[in-house]
C-alpha positions as CSV (number, residue, x, y, z in Angstrom):
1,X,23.7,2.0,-8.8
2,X,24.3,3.1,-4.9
3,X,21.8,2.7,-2.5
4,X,20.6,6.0,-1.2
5,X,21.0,8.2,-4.5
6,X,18.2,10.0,-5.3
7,X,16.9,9.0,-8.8
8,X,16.7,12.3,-10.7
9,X,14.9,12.5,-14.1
10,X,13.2,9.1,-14.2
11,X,10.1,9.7,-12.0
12,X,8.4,12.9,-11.3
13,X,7.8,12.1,-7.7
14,X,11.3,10.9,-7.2
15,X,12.3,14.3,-9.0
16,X,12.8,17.1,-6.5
17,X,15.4,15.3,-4.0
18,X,13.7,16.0,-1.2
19,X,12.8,12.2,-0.8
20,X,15.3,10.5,1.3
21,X,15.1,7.6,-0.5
22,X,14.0,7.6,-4.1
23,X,15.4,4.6,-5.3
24,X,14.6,1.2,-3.9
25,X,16.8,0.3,-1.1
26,X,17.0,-3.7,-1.0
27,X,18.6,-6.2,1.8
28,X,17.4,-9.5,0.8
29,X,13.8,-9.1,1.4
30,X,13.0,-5.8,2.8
31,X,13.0,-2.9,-0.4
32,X,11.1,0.4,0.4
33,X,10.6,3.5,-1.8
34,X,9.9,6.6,-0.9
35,X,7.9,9.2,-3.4
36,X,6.0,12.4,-3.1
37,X,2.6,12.1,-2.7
38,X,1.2,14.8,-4.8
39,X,3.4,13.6,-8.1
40,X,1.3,12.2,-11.2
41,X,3.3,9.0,-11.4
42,X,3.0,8.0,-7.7
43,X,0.6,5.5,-7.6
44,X,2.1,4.2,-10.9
45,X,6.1,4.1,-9.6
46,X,4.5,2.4,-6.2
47,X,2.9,-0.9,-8.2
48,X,5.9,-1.1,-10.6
49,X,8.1,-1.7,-7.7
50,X,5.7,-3.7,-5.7
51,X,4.8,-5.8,-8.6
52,X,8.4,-6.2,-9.9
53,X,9.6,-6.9,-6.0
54,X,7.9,-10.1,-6.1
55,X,8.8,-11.4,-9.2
56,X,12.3,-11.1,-7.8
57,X,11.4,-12.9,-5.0
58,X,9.4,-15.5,-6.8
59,X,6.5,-14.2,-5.1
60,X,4.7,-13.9,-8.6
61,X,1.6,-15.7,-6.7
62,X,0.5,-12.2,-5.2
63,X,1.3,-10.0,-7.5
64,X,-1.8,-9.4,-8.9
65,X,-3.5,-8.8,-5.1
66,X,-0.3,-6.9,-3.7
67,X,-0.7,-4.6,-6.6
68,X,-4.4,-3.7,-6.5
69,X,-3.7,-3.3,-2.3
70,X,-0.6,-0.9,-3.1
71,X,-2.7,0.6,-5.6
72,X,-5.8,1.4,-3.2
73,X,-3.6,2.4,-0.2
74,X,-1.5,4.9,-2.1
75,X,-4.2,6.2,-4.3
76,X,-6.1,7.1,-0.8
77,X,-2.4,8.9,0.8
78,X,-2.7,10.8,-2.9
79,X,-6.2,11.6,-2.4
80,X,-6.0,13.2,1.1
81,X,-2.1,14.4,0.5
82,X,-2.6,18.2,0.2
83,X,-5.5,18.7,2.1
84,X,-4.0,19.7,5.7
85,X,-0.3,21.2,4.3
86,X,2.4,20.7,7.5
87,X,4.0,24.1,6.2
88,X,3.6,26.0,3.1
89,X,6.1,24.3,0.4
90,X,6.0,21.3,2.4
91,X,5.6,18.6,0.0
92,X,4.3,15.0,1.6
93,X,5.7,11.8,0.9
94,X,4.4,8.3,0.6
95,X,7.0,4.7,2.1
96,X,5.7,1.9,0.5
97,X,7.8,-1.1,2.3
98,X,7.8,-4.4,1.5
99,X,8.8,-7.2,3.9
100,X,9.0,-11.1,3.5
101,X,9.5,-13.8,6.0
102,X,9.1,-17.6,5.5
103,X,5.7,-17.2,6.5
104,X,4.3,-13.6,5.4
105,X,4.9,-10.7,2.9
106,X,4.1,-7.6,5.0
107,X,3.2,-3.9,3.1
108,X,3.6,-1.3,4.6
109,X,2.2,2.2,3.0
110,X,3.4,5.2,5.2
111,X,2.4,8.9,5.0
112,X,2.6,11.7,7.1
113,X,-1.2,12.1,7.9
114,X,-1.8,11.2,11.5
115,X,-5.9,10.8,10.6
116,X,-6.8,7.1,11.2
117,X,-7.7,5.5,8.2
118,X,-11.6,4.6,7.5
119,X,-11.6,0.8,8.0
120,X,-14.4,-1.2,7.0
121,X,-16.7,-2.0,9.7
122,X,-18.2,-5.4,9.3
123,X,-19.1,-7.1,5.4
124,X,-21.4,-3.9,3.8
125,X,-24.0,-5.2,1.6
126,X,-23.5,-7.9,-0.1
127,X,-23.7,-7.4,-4.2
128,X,-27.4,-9.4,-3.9
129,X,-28.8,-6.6,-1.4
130,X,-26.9,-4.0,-3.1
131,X,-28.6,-4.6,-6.2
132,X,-31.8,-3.9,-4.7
133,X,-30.6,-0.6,-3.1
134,X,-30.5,2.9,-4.5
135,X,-27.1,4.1,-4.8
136,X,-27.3,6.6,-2.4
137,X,-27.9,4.3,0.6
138,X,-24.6,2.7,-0.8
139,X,-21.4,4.1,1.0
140,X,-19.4,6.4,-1.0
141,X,-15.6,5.7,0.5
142,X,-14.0,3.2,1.9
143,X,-14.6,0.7,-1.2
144,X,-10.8,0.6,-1.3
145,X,-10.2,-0.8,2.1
146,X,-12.8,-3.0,2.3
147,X,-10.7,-3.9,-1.3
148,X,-7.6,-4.5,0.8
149,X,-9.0,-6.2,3.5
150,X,-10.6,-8.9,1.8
151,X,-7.4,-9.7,-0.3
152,X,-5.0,-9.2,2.6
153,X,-4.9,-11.9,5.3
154,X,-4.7,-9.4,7.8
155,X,-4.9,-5.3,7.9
156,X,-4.4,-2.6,10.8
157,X,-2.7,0.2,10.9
158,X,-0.7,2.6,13.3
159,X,0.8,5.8,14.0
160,X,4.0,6.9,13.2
161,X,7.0,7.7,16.3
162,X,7.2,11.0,14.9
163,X,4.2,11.6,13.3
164,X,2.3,10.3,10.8
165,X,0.5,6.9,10.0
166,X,1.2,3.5,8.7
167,X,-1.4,0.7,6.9
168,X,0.1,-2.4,7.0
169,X,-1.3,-5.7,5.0
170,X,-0.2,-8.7,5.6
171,X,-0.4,-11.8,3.4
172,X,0.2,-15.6,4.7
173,X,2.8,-17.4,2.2
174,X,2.5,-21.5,1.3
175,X,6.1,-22.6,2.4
176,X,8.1,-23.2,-0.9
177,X,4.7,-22.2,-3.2
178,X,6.1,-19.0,-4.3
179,X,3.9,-17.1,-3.2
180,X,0.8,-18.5,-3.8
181,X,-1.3,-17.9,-0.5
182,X,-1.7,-20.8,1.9
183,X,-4.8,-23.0,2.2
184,X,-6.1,-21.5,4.7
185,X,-5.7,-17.6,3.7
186,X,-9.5,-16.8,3.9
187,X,-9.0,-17.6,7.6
188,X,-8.6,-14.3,9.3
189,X,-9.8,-12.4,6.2
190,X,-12.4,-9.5,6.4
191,X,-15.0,-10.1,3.6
């Protein structure tokens, strides 16, 4: 198949053509895909290619926490999508990239919402306390990055050259373990 084709028929959010890229776009360890973000099958499309990116790369190790990350950043870009509209028709779009080094796989989940993202601040309640607590002294977002930044070696985020925002996780690789995080992943680790 040709790089840059946009993949009509096989996902609703690659459907339209308006996504530059719709397919993923590979050069030995860099692939991104590009969906829109108010499709049903988004989130869905974004783990199957994350998931099936690192079994390619023998990265099987952190498939399981890449997918639940991809699956909590896009699910937040699908949740706040449509509710600020750049132009009527405009329909937003989600980049999920993924990058490996020898050292680090590096997602990258891009949308067009300049808004910082909610990032945890400090550990919460731990589930001991929180049992004691009635759920409404219990914050009601931002579950899903605290998610992301326990399971990710390191998190930030920043905004786009033309607009827009990217959350960026980064996970430390075990030389030659495929993909199985290094001994010392929980150092640097929010939890």
């Amino acid at each position: 198949m040709e790089t840059g084709k946009v993949l009509r028929g096989l996902l609703p959010a690659a459907e339209t053509g308006i996504v530059g890229r719709a397919e993923v776009a590979a050069a030995d360890r860099f692939r991104a895909l590009t969906l829109l973000a108010d499709a049903e099958d988004t989130p869905h499309a974004a783990r199957h290619m994350a998931v099936g990116t690192l079994t390619s790369w023998d990265l099987d190790g952190l498939a399981e926490d890449v997918e639940l990350c991809v699956s909590e950043l896009v699910g937040n870009v699908v949740l706040h999508a449509n509710r600020y509209p750049l132009e009527p028709g405009h329909r937003p779009v989600i980049t999920l990239t993924l990058r490996s080094w020898p050292r680090w796989l590096f997602v990258e989940v891009a949308d067009e919402d300049s808004d910082p993202p909610t990032l945890p601040l400090g550990d919460g309640f731990g589930p001991d306390l929180a049992e004691d607590l009635p759920e409404a002294l219990l914050p009601d977002h931002g579950r899903g990055l605290h998610i992301v930044c326990t399971l990710a070696n390191g998190v930030w985020w920043t905004l786009g050259e033309s607009g827009g925002k990217s959350v960026v996780c980064r996970f430390d690789l075990d030389s030659g373990s495929g993909g199985t995080p290094s001994m010392g992943a929980d150092e640097g680790r929010s939890t």
